[in-house]
VMD Tcl script that builds the backbone (N, CA, C; Angstrom):
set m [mol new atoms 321]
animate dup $m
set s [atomselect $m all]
$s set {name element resname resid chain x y z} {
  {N N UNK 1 A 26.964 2.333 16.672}
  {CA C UNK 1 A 26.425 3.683 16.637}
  {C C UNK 1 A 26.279 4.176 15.190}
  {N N UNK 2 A 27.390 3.797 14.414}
  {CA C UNK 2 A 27.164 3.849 13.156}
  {C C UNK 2 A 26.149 4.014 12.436}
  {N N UNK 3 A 25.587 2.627 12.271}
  {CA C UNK 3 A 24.419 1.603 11.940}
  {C C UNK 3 A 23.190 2.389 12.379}
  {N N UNK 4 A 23.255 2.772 13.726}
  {CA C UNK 4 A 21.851 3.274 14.042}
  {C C UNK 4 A 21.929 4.961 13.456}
  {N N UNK 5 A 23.184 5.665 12.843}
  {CA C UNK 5 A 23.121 6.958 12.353}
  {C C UNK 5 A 22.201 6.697 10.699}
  {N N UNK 6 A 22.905 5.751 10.407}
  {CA C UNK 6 A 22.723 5.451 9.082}
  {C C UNK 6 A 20.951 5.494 9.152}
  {N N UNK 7 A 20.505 4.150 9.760}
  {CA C UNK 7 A 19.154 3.742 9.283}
  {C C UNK 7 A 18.323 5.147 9.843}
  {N N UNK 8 A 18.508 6.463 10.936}
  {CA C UNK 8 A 17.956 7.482 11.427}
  {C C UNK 8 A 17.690 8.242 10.083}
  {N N UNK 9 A 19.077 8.247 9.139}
  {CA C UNK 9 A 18.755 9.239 7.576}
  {C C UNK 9 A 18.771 7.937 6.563}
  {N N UNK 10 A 17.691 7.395 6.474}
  {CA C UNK 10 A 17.288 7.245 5.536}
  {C C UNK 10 A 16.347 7.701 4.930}
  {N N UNK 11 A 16.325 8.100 3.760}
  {CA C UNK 11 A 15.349 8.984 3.164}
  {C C UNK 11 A 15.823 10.381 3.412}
  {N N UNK 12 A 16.366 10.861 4.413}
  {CA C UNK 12 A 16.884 12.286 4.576}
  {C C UNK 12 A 18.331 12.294 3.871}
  {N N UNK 13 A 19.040 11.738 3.811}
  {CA C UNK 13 A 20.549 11.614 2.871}
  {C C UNK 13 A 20.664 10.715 2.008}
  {N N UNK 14 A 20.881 12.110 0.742}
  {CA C UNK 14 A 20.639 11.664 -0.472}
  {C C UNK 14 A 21.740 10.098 -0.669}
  {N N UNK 15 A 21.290 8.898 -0.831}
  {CA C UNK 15 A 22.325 7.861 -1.174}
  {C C UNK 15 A 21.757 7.118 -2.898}
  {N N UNK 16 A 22.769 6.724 -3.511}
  {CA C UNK 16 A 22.693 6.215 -4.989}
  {C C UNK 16 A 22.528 4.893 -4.772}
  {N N UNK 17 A 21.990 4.258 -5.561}
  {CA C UNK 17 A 21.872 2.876 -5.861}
  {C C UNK 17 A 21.446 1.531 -4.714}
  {N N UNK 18 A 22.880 0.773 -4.974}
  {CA C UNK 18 A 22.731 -0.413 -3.704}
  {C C UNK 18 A 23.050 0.106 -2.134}
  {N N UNK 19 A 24.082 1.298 -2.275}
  {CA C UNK 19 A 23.622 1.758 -0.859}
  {C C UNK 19 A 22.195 2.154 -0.132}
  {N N UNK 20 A 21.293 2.567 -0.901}
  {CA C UNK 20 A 20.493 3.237 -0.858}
  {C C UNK 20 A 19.273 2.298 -0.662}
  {N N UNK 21 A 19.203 1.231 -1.474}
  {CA C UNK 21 A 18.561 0.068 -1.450}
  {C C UNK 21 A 19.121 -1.129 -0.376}
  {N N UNK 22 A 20.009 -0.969 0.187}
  {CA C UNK 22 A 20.665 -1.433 1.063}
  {C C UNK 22 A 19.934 -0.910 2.656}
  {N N UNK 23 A 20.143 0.131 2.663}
  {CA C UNK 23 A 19.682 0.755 4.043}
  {C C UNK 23 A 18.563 0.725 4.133}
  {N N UNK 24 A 17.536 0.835 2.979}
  {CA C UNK 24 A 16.126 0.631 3.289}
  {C C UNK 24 A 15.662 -0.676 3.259}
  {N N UNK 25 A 16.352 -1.733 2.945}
  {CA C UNK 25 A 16.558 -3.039 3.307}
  {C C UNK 25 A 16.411 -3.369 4.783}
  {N N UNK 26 A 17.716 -2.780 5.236}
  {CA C UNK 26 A 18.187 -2.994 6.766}
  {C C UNK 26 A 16.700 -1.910 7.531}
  {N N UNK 27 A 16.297 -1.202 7.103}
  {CA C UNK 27 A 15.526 0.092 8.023}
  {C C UNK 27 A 14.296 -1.044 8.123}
  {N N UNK 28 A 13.654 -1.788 6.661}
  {CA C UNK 28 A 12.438 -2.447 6.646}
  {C C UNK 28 A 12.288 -3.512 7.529}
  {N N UNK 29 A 13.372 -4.485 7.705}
  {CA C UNK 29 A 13.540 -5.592 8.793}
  {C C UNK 29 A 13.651 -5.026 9.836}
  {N N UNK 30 A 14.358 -3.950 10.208}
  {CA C UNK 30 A 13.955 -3.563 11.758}
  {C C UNK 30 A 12.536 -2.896 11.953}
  {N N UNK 31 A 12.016 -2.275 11.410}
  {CA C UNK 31 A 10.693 -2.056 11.428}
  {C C UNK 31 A 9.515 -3.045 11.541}
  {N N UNK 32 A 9.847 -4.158 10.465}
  {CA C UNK 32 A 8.501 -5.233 10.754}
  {C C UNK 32 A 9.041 -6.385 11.865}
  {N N UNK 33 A 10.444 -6.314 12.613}
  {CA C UNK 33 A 10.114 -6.868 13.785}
  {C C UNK 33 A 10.336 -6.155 15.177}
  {N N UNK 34 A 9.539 -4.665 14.851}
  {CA C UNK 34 A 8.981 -3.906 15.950}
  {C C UNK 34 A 7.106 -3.988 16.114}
  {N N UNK 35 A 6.870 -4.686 14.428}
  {CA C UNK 35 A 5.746 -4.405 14.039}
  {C C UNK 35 A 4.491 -5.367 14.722}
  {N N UNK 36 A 3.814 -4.657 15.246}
  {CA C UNK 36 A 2.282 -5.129 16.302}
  {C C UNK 36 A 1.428 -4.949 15.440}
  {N N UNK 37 A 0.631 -5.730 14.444}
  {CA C UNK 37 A -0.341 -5.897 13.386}
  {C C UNK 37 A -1.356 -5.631 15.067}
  {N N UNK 38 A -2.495 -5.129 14.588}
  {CA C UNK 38 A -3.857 -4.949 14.846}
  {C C UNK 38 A -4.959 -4.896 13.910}
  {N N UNK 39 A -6.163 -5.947 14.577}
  {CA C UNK 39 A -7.095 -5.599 13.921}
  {C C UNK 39 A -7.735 -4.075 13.400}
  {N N UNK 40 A -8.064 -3.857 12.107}
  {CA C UNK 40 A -8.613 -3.039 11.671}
  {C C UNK 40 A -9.994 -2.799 10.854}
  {N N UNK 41 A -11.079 -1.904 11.317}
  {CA C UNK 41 A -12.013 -2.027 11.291}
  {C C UNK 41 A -12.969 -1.262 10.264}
  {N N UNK 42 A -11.811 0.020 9.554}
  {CA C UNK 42 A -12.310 0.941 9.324}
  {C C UNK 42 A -12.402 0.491 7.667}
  {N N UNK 43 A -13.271 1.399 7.074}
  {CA C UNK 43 A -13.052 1.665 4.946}
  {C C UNK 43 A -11.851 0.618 4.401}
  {N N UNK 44 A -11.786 0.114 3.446}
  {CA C UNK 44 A -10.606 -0.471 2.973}
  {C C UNK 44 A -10.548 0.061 1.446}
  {N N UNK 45 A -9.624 0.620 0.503}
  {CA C UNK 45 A -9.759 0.481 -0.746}
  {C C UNK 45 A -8.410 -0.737 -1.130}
  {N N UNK 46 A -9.351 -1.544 -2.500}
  {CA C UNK 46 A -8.035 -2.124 -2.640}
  {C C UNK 46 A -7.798 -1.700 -4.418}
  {N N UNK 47 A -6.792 -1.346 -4.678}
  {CA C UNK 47 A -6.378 -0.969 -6.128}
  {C C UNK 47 A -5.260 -2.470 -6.653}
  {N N UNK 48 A -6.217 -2.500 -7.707}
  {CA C UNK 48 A -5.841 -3.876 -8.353}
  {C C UNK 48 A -5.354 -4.300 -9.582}
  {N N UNK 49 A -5.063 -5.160 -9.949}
  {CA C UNK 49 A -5.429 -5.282 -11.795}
  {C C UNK 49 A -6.762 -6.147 -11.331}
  {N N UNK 50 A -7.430 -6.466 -12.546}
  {CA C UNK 50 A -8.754 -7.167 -12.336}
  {C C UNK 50 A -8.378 -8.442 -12.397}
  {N N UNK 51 A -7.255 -9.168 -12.713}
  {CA C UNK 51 A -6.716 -10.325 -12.619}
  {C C UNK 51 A -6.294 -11.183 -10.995}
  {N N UNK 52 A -5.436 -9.987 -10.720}
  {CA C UNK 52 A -5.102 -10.078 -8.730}
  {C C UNK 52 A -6.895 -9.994 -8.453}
  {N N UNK 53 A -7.580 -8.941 -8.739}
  {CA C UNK 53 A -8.691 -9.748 -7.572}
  {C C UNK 53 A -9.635 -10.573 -7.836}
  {N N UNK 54 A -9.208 -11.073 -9.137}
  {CA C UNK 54 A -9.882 -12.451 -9.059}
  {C C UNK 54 A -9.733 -13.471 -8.725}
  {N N UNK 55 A -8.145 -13.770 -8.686}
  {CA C UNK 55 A -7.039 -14.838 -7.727}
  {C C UNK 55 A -6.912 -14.049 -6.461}
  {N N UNK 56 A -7.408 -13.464 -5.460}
  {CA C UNK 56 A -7.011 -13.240 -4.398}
  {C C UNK 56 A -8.507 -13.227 -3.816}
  {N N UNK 57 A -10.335 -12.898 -4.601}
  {CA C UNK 57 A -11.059 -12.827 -4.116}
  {C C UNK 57 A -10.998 -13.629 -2.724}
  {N N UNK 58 A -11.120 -15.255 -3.008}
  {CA C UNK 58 A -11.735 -15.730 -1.702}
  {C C UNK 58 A -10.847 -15.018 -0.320}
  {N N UNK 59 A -9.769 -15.329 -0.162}
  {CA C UNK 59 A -8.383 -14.906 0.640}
  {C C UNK 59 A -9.087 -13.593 1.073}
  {N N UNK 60 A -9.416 -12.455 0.515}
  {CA C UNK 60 A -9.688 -10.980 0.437}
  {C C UNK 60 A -11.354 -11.004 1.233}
  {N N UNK 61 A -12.382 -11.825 0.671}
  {CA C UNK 61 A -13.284 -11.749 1.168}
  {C C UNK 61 A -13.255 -11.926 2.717}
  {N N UNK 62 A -12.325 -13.375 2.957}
  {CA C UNK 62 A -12.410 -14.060 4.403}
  {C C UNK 62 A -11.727 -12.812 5.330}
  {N N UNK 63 A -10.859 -11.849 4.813}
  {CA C UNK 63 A -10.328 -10.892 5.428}
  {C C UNK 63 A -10.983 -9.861 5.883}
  {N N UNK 64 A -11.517 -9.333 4.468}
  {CA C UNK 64 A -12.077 -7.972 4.490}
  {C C UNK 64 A -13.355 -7.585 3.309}
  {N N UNK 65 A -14.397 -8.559 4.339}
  {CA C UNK 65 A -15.909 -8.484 3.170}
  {C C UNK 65 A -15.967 -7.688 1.941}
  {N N UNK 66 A -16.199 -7.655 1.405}
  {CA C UNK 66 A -16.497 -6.352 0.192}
  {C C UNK 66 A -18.031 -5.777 0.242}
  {N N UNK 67 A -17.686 -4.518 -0.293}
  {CA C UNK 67 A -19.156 -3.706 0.000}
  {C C UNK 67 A -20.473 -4.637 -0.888}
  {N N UNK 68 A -20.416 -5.382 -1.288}
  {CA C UNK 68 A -21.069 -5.908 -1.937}
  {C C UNK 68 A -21.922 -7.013 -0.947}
  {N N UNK 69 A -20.708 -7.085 -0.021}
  {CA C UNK 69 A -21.531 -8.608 1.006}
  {C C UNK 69 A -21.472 -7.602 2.085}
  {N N UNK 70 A -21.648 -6.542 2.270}
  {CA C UNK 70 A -21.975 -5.821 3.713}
  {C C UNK 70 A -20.608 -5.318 4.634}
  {N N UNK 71 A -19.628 -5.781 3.390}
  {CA C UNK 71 A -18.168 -5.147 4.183}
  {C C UNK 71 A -18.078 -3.710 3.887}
  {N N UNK 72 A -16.883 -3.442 4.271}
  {CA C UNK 72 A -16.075 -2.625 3.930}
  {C C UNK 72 A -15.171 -2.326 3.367}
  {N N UNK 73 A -15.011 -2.634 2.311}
  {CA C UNK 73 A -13.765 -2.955 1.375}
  {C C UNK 73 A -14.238 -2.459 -0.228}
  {N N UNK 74 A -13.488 -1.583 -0.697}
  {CA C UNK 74 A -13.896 -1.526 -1.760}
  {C C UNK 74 A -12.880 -1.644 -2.672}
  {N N UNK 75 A -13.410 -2.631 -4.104}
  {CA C UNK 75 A -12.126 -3.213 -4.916}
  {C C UNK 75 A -12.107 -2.564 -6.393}
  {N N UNK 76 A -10.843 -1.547 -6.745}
  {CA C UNK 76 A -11.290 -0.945 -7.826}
  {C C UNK 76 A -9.913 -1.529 -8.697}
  {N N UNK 77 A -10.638 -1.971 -9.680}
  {CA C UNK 77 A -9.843 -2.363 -10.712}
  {C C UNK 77 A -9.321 -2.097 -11.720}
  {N N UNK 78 A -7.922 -1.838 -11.248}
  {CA C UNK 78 A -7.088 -1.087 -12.552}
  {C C UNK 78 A -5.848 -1.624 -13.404}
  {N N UNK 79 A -5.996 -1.168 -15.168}
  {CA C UNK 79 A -5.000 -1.859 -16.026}
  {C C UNK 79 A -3.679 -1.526 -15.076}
  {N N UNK 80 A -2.921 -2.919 -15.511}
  {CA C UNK 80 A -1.452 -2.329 -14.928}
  {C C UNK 80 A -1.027 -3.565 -13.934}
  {N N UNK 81 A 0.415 -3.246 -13.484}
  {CA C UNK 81 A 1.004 -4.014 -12.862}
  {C C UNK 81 A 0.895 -3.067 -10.949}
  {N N UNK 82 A 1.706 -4.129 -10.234}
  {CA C UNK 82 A 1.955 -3.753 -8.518}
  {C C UNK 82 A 2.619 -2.110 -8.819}
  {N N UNK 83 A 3.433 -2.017 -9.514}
  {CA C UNK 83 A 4.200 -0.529 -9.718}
  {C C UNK 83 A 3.601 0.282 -11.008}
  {N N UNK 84 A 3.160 -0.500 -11.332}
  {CA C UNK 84 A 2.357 1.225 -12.323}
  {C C UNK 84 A 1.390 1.789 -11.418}
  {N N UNK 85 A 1.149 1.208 -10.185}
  {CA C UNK 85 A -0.044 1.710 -9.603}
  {C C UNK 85 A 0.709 3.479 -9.049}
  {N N UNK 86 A 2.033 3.512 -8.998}
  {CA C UNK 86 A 2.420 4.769 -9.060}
  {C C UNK 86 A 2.866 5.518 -9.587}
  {N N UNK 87 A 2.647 5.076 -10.858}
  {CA C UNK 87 A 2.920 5.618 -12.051}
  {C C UNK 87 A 2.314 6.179 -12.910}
  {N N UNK 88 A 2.486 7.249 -13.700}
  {CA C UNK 88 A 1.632 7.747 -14.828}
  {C C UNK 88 A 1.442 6.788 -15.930}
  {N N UNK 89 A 0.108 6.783 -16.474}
  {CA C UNK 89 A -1.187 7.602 -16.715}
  {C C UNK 89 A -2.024 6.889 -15.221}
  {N N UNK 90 A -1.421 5.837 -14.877}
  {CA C UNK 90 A -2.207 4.909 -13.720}
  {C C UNK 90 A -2.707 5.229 -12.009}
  {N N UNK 91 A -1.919 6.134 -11.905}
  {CA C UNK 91 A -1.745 7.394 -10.547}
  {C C UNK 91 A -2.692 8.005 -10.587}
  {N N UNK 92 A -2.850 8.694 -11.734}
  {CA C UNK 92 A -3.882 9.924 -12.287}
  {C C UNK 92 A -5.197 9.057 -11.684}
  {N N UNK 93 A -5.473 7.953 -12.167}
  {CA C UNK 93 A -6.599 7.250 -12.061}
  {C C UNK 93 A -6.998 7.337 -10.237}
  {N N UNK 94 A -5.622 6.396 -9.578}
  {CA C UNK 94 A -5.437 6.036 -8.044}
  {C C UNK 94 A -6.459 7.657 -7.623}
  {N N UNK 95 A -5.478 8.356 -7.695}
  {CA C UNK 95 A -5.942 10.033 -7.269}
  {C C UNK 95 A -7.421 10.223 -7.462}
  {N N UNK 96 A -7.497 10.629 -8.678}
  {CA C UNK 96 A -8.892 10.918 -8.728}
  {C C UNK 96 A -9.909 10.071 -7.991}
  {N N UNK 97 A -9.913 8.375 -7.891}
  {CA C UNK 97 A -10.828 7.399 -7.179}
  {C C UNK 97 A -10.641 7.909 -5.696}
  {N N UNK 98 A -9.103 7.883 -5.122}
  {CA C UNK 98 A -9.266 8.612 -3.360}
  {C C UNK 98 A -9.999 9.829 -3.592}
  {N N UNK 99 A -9.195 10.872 -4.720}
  {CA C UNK 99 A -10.057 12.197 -4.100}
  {C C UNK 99 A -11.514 11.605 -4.101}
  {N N UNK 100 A -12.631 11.571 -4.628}
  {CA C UNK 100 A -13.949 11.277 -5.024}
  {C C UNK 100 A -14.525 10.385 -3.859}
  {N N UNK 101 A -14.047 9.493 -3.218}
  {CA C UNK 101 A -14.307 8.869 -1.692}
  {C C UNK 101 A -13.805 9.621 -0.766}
  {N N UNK 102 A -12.753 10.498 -0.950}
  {CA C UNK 102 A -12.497 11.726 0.108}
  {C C UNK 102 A -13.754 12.299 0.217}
  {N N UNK 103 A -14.240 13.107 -0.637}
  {CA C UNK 103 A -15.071 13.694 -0.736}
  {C C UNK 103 A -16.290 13.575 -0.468}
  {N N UNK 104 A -16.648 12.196 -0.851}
  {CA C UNK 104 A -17.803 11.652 -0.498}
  {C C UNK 104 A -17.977 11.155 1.036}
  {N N UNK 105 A -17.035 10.593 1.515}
  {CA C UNK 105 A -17.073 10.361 2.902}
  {C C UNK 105 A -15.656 11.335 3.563}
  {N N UNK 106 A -16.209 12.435 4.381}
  {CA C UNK 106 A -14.677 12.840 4.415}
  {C C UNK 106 A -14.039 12.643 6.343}
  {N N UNK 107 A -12.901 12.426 5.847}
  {CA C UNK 107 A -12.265 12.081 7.359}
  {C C UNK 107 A -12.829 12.804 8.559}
}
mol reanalyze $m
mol bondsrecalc $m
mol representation Tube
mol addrep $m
């Protein structure tokens, strides 16, 4: 009962460090083997360095065409690593590209 109090506040109680990284450990494995992947059909953006989508093109195409070949996928390429993508000055960028396809196509 414990266990299942714990993983209920995660993210709601404040925890430091390896506890903290611990429980969202344990929360993520129970989640992806509840997890039912489905096909998806809709817009894709992918935010990149221009390096990842050049080693991931073919893989990415066979997945999810790019607007270029009649998909839906659009690949915008930005300086930076997997985690600056939420990070400043690199965020600023993320933001402004969603708002501007918000806008342009809106939900």
């Amino acid at each position: 009962m414990e266990r299942r109090l714990r993983l209920a506040s995660a993210g709601i109680v404040a925890r430091r460090g390896l506890p903290q990284h611990d429980l969202f450990f344990q929360l993520h494995i129970r989640l992806l083997a509840t997890h039912q992947a489905a096909p998806y059909g809709g817009s894709t953006v992918v935010f990149a360095s221009p390096r990842y989508l050049e080693l991931a093109a073919p893989m990415l195409d066979q997945l999810l065409p790019p607007e270029s070949a009649g998909g839906r996928r659009r690949d915008v390429p930005l300086a930076g690593e997997h985690l600056d993508l939420v990070r400043e000055p690199i965020v600023a960028e993320v933001a402004r590209v969603l708002d501007s396809l918000l806008v342009a196509d809106p939900i």
